[in-house]
C-alpha positions in Angstrom: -37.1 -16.7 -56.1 -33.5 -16.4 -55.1 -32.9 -14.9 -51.5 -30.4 -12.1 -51.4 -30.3 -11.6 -47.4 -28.9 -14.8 -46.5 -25.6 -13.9 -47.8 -25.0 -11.0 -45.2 -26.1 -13.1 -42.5 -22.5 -14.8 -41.7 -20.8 -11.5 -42.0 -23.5 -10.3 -39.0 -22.5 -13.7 -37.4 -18.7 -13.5 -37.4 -19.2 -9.3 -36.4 -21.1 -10.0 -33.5 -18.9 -12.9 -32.2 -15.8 -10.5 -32.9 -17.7 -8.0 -30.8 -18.1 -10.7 -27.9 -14.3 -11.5 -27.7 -13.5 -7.6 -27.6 -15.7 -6.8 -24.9 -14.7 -10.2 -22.9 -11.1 -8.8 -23.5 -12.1 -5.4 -22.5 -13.1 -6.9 -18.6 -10.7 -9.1 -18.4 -8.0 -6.2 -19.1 -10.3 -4.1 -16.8 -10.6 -6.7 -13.9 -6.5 -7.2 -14.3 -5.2 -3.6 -13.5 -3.9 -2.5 -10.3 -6.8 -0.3 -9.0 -9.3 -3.6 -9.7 -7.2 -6.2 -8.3 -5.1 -7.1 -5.2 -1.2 -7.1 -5.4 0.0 -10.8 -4.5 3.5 -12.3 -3.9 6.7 -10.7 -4.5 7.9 -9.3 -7.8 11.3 -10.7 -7.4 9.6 -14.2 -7.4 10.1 -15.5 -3.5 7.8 -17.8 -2.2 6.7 -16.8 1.0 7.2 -13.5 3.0 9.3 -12.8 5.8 6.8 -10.8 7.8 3.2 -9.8 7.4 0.7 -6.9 8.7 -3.0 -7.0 9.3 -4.5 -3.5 8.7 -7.6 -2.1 11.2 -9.2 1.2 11.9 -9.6 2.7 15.0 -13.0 1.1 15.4 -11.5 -2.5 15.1 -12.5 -2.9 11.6 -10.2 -5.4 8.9 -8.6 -2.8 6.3 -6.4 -5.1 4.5 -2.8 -6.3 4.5 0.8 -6.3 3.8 3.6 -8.9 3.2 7.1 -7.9 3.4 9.9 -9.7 1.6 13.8 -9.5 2.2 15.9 -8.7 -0.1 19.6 -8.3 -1.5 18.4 -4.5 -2.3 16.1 -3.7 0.8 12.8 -4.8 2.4 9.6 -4.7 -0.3 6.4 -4.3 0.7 3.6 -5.3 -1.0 0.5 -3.6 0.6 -3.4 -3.7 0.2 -5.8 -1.5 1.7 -9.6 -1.2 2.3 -12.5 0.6 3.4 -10.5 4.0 2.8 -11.5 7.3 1.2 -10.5 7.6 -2.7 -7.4 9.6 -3.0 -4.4 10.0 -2.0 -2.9 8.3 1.3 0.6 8.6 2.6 2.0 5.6 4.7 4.9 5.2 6.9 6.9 2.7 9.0 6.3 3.3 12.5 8.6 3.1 15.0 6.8 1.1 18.0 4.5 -2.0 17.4 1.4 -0.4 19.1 -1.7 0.2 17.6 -3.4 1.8 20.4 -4.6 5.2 20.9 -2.1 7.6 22.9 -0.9 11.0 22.7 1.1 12.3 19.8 4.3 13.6 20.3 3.7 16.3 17.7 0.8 17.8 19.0 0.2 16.7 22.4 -3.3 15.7 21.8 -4.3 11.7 22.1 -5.0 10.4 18.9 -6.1 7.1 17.2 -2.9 4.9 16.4 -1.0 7.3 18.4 0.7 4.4 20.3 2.6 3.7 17.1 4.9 6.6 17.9 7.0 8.3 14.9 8.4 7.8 12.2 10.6 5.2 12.2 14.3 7.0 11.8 17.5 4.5 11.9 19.4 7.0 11.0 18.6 9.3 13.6 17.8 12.3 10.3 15.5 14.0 12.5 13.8 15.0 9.0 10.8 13.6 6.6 12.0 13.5 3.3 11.3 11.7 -0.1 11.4 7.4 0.4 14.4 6.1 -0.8 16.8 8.6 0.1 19.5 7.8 2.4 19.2 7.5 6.1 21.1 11.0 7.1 18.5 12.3 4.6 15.4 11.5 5.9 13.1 8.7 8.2 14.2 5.3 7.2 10.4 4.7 7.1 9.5 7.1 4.4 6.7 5.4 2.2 5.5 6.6 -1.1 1.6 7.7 -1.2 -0.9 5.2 -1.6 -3.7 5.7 -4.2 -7.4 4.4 -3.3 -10.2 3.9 -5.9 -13.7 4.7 -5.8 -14.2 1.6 -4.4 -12.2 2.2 -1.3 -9.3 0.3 -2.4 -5.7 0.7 -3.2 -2.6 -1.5 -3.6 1.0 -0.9 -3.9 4.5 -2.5 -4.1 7.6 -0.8 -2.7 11.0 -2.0 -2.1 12.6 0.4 0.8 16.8 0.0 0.5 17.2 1.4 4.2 15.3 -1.0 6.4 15.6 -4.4 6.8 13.4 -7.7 8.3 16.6 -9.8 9.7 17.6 -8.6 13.1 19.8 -5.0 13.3 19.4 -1.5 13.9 17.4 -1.1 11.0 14.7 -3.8 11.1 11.3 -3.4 11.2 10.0 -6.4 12.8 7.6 -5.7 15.5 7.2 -2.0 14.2 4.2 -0.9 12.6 2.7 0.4 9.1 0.4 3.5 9.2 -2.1 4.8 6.5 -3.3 8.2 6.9 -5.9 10.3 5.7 -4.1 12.3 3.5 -1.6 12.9 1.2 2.5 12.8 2.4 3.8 16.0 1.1 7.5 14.7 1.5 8.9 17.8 2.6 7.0 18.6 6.2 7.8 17.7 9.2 7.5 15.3 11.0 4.9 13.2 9.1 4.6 14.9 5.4 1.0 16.9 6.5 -0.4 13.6 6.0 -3.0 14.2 8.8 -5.1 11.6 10.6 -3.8 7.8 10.8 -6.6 5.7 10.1 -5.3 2.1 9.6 -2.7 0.4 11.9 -0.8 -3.0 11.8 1.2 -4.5 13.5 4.6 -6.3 11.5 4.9 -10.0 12.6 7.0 -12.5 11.6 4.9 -14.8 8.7 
């Protein structure tokens, strides 16, 4: 007797393979977006970076890294963050290289990080503005927001035209980079509302 099945039996075959590669594809495209994987190297293709920073909370804890790259258009930053609450973080150049706690200037109260001092303002603006702008505009170290997964994690690339790594009155080397707990409204003074700092590093030459 002639058997009818064994006909649709390839078909199965090649549809369940086909389903294999799509869900393989599927990871791999998951595993390979920003919010699943770290940010390495420089977009504009240099080798190594200038300057680096090792991120820890105020109990002592790692919470990622940053490189910094010099370039013909500014200073990128190519930052990666753990151990953080999901949401929204703003994050700032700071203008001393001091990760230890002290009292704020803006509230008189000592505070974790709070050796870091202020924003870090070249141009002497006085004002917390929108990254990018120019220096009479707003704190030459005016970052844009950093967003953190359920996971805890977050990663972001940034080049800032008004600060530089080479020696000058708008370097950063031996500053700091600050994450805090919230979100930078880029309009308040004299840190966006962007409330507690809980990671701290310190920028050293690479």
């Amino acid at each position: 007797m002639k058997n009818t099945a064994s006909p649709a039996r390839p078909a199965r075959h090649i549809f369940l393979k086909l389903g294999g590669v799509l869900a393989v594809g599927a990871l791999a495209a998951a595993c390979s977006s920003p919010m699943m994987s770290r940010l390495r190297g420089n977009a504009g293709g240099a080798a190594e970076p200038a300057a680096t920073v090792q991120f820890a909370n105020a109990n002592g804890m790692p919470g990622g890294d940053a490189q910094l790259f010099s370039l013909p258009t500014g200073t990128e930053i190519v930052i990666n963050v753990s151990g953080l609450t999901p949401g929204t973080h703003g994050f700032h150049i700071h203008t001393n290289g001091e990760c230890t706690s002290a009292m704020d200037a803006a509230t008189g109260r000592t505070v974790a990080f709070g050796g870091a001092g202020g924003h870090f303002d070249p141009g002497a603006s006085k004002k917390h503005g929108q990254p990018g702008q120019a220096l009479s505009h707003n704190h030459g170290g005016d970052l844009p927001n950093i967003v953190v997964d359920a996971s805890g994690k977050g990663a972001i690339r940034y080049v800032n035209p008004n600060v530089t790594i080479a020696a000058g009155p708008q370097s950063v080397m031996g500053r700091s980079l600050v994450v805090h707990a919230d979100a930078d409204d880029y309009m308040t003074d004299p840190a966006g509302n962007s409330g507690t700092r809980v990671l701290c590093g310190v920028i050293k030459p690479a």
